[in-house]
N, C-alpha and C positions, 0 to 999 in steps of 0.2 A: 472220141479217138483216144488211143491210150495213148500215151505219151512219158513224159519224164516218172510222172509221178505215180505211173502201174507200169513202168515196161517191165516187161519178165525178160532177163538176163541170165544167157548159161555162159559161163566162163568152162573152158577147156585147158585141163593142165596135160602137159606133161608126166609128170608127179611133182610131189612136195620135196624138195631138196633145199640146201642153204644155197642162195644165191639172190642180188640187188634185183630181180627180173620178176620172181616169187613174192619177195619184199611188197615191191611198190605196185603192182600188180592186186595182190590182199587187200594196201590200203585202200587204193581206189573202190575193190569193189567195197568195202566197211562203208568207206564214204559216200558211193552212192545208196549203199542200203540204207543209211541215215536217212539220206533226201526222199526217202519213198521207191524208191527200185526196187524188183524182184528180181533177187541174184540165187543162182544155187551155181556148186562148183562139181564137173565129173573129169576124176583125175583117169588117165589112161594107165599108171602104174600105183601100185598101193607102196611100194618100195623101191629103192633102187640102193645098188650097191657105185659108191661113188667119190672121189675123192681120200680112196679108203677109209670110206666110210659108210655103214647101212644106215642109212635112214628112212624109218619107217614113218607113213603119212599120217600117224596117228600120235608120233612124238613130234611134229611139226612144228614149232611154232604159228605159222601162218594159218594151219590148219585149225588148230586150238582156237587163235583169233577170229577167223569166220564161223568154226560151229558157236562158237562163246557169243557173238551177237548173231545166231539166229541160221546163218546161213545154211543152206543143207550141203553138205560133199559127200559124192558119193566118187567109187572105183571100180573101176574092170576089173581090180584085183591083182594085174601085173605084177611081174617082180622083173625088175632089169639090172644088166651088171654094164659097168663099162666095157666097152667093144663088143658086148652084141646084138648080134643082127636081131634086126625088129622080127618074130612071128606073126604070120598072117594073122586076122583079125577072124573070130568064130560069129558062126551063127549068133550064140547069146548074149557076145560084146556087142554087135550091131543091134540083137534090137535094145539094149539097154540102151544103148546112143540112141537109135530113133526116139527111144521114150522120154527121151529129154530132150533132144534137142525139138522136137514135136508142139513141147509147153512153153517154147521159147519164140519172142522177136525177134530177138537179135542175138548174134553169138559172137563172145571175144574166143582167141586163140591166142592164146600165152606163150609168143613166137609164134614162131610159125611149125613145130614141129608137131604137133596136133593134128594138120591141116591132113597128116598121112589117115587118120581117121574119117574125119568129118568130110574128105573125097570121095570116100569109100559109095558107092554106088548103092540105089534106092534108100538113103535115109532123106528124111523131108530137106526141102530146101528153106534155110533162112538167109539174111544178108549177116558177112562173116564180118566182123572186126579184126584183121591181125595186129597184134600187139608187139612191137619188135624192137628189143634192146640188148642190138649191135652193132659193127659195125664192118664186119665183114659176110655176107653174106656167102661166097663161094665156100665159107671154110665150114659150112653146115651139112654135112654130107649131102642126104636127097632132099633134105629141108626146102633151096631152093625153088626147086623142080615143083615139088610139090605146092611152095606160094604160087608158081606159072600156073599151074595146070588151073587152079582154086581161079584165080582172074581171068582166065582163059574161058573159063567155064560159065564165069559170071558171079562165081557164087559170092566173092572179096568186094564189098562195098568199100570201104576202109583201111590203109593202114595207118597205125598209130607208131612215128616214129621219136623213140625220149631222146635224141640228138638231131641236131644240125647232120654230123658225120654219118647216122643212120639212113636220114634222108638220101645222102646227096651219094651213101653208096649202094641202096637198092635202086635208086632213079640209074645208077650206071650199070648194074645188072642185069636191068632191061624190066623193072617195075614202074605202070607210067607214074606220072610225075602228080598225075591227078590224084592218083588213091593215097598219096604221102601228106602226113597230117604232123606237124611236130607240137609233141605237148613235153616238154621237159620236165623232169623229175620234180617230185615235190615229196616233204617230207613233215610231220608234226610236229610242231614249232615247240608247244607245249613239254613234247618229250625230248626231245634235242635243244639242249639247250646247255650254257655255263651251270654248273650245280657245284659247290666248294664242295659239299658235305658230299656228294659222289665221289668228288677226286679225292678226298682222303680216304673215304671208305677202302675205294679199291687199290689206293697203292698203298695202306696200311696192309688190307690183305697179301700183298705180293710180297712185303716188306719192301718196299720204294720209297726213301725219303719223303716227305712233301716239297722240299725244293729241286729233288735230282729232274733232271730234264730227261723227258720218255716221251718215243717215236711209238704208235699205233699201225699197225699193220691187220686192215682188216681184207683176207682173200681166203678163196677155199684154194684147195690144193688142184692146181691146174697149170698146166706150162703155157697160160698167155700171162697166166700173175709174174711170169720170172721171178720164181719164190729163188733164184741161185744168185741172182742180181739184186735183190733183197739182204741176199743175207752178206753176199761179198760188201754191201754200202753199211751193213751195220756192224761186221768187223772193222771197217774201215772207222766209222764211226764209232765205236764203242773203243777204238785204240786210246782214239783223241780225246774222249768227253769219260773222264774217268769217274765221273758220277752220274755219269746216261743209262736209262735201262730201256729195254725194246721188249716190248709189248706184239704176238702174234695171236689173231683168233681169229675162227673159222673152221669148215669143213677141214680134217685133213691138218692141223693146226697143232698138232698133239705129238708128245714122245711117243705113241703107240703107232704111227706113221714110220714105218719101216724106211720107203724113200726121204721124208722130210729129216729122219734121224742120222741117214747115211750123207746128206746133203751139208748138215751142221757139222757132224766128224769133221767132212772135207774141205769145209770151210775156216773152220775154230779150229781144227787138232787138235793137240793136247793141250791148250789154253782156256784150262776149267775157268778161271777168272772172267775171262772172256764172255766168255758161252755163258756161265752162272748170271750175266744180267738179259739175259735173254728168257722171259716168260713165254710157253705156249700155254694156250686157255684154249682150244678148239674152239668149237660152235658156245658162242652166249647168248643167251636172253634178254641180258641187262648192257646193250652195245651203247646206251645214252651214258651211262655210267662207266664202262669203256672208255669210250670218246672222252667225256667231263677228265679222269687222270692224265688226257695225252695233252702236249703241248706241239706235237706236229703228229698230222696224219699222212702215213706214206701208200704213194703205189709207184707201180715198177713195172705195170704190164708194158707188152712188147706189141699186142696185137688184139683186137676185139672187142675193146670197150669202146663204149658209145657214150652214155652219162656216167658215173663211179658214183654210185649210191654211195659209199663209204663218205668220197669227199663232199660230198656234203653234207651228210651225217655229223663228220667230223668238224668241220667248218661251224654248224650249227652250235656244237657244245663248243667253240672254245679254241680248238686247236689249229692249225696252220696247216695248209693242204704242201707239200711237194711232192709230185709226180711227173712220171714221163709226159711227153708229147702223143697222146693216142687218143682218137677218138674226138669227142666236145673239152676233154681235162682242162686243154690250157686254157680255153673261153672261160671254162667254168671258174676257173681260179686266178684268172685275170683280173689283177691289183689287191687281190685275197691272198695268193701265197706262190711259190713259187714252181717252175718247170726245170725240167732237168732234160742233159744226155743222156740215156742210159752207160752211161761209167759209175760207178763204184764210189771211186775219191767223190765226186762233182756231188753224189747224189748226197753224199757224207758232211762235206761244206757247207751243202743246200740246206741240210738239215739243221748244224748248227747255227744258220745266217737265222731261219727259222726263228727256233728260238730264242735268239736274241732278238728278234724283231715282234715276237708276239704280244707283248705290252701296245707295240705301235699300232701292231696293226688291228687290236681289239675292237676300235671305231668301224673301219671297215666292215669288218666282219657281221658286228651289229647292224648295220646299215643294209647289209644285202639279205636280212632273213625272210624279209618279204618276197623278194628274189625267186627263194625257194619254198615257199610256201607250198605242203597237202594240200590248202584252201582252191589254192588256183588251179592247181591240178586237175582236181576232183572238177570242176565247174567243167573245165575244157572237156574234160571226157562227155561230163552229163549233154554239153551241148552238142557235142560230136554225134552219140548215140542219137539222139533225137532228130538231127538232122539227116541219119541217114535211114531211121527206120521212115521220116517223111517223107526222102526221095522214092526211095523202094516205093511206097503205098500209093506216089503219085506216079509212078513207074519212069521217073526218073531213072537215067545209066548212073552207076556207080561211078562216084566224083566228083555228081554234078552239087552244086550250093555248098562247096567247100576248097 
C-alpha cells in the first residue's frame, strides 16, 4: 500500500501571488517532498493582477522554491485582475486537470477557491484536502458555496484549518465539525531567527541607525490589513519617537501604489520629516532579514486573519508582535507581545511599551520557538494525509479516525 512514503500529491493553487496562505502552504509541500511524497503543483492562473501589482508565477518566490527542489508546477495559463468574474473553464483546462488530478491520491486545495475547478463535472474523483487560512468564511464570494457543494458531494475528506478562529468559524457556517483538522502555522527555525549581522545589513541599507527603534509592517495592499490605521498609528508614533523609523513590505508596499501614495499625503501632509522615516520596500525575498532590523512587528487588520504568518515570522527573529484583536493574534502572542484597540494613539503607545520591553521579553520569545516550529507542522500534515487516504481505501466517510 502506498502510503507516506510514495503518496502522489497534487496541490491546487489559485495562482502564485504574495500572501502568509502561498508561504506556508509551499513550505509544507518542500517538507513533505523531503520525507518521500510525490507532490506536483497546477496553478489555475499563471498571473494575476493584484494589489496593484502583476505577478507573474514565474517570478514567484514560492514558485522558484518548489521547481528548485524538484517539484513540477504546471498552469492553465489564466490571467486574472481584481474584480473579475471567473470565465468558464474550456474543454482543454479540464482535461489538463483530469491529467493530473488522475496521477494523484490525494488532492490539497489551497483555500478553498480552487474547489470551483476541481467540482467541475467528469474529472476523476479523489479524496480533497481543503486547506483554509481564514477566518471569515461568508466574506469569500462563491468560495463558500463551492466548499458545500465539494462535501455535499463527498468529494472533501479533510479540512485543514491554521487557527483555532478558522475552525470555530467554518463549524458556524455550517462545515461539519468532523472534517475540521487544526494544524497551526509553523515556520523554519533555522531561517527565522535573531541574526546581528541581518539587522545591521538592512538598516545600514535604509540608512537606520543601529539603535533608532523600527516597527515592521509586513501586509499586501488589501483593506482587511487597514493599511489607513497603520499608517494613522505610525504618525502617531513617529511624532513621539523622534528617532523611530517604519518599515513597510509587501505586495502593494511601494511609492508606485497610486492608492497607498494618496493614503500617505492624507495622512503625513506636508510633514516631509515625518513621512521621510517611513521606508516602502514592496515584496522581499530576504523577510528573515527584514524581521532581524525590527524591534516590533505590527498588524492592524480589521477582519480575516486566522494565524498572521508575519507574527511569527517576526517573533522568530527577534521582534515583539502588537497587533489587533483578529483571528488566533491574541492567542498567538499571548505573554510574547502585545494586543491592541484598533485607535491610532493606543496602537502608538503599544509600540513604544514594545520596545522598551524587548530586552525582557527576549527569554520568552526564545522559549516559544518550538511552539512554532515547520517541524511539527509538516508531521501533522504527513499524518493527516495518510490517515485520510486510509480511510477512503478502507471506505471509510470522510472524518472518520480524526
Amino acid at each position: 500500500m502506498r502510503t507516506r512514503h510514495g503518496l502522489r500529491v497534487l496541490s491546487v493553487y489559485d495562482g502564485f501571488f504574495s500572501g502568509g496562505a502561498r508561504i506556508v502552504h509551499s513550505d509544507v509541500l518542500l517538507g513533505l517532498a523531503e520525507g518521500g511524497q510525490h507532490h506536483r503543483v497546477l496553478s489555475v492562473h499563471g498571473e494575476v493582477h493584484r494589489e496593484a501589482t502583476r505577478q507573474r508565477m514565474e517570478d514567484d518566490a514560492c514558485y522558484r522554491a518548489l521547481t528548485g527542489a524538484g517539484i513540477t508546477v504546471t498552469s492553465l495559463g489564466r490571467s486574472a485582475r481584481d474584480g473579475g468574474g471567473p470565465a468558464p473553464f474550456t474543454g482543454p483546462e479540464l482535461a489538463d486537470t483530469a491529467r493530473a488530478t488522475a496521477d494523484a491520491d490525494v488532492i490539497l486545495s489551497l483555500k478553498e477557491q480552487p474547489l470551483r475547478l476541481l467540482n467541475q463535472a467528469g474529472l476523476p474523483r479523489r479524496p480533497v484536502v481543503v486547506c483554509l487560512h481564514r477566518s471569515d468564511p461568508e466574506n469569500q464570494g462563491g468560495a463558500l458555496h463551492e466548499l458545500k457543494s465539494a462535501i455535499a458531494d463527498g468529494t472533501v475528506a479533510a479540512c485543514v484549518c491554521c487557527a483555532e478562529s478558522t475552525r470555530d468559524a467554518y463549524a458556524a457556517a455550517g462545515v461539519p465539525e468532523a472534517l475540521l483538522h487544526v494544524i497551526p502555522n509553523g515556520v523554519d527555525l533555522l531561517r527565522f531567527r535573531p541574526d546581528p549581522a541581518r539587522r545591521l545589513a538592512v538598516r545600514s541599507a535604509l540608512g537606520v541607525p543601529a539603535t533608532a527603534p523600527v516597527v515592521v509592517f509586513a501586509a499586501r495592499w488589501d483593506a482587511m490589513k487597514n493599511v489607513p490605521l497603520f499608517l494613522r498609528s505610525a504618525r502617531s508614533w513617529l511624532a513621539r519617537e523622534g528617532r523611530g523609523h517604519v518599515v513597510m513590505c509587501g505586495a502593494g508596499m511601494e511609492a508606485a501604489n497610486a492608492g497607498l501614495a494618496a493614503q500617505l499625503a492624507s495622512v503625513f501632509g506636508a510633514d516631509r520629516a515625518l513621512a521621510g522615516r517611513v521606508h516602502l520596500l514592496g515584496v522581499r525575498q530576504d523577510m528573515e532579514a527584514v524581521y532581524a532590523a525590527a524591534d516590533v512587528v505590527a498588524l492592524t487588520s480589521s477582519w480575516g486573519e486566522a494565524a498572521p504568518l508575519c507574527l511569527v515570522e517576526g517573533m522568530m527573529c527577534g521582534a515583539v508582535p502588537v497587533t489587533t484583536d483578529v483571528g488566533d493574534s491574541a492567542s498567538i502572542v499571548s505573554g510574547l507581545g502585545l494586543v491592541t484597540p484598533p485607535d491610532p494613539d493606543a496602537i502608538a503607545f503599544a509600540w513604544s511599551a514594545a520596545v522598551a520591553d524587548r530586552t525582557a521579553l527576549t527569554g520568552a520569545l526564545t522559549a516559544s520557538r518550538e511552539r512554532f516550529s515547520r517541524t511539527r507542522m509538516i508531521a501533522a500534515y504527513a499524518d493527516l494525509l495518510d490517515r485520510v487516504v486510509h480511510d477512503v481505501r478502507d471506505g471509510l466517510r470522510p472524518g472518520l479516525g480524526g
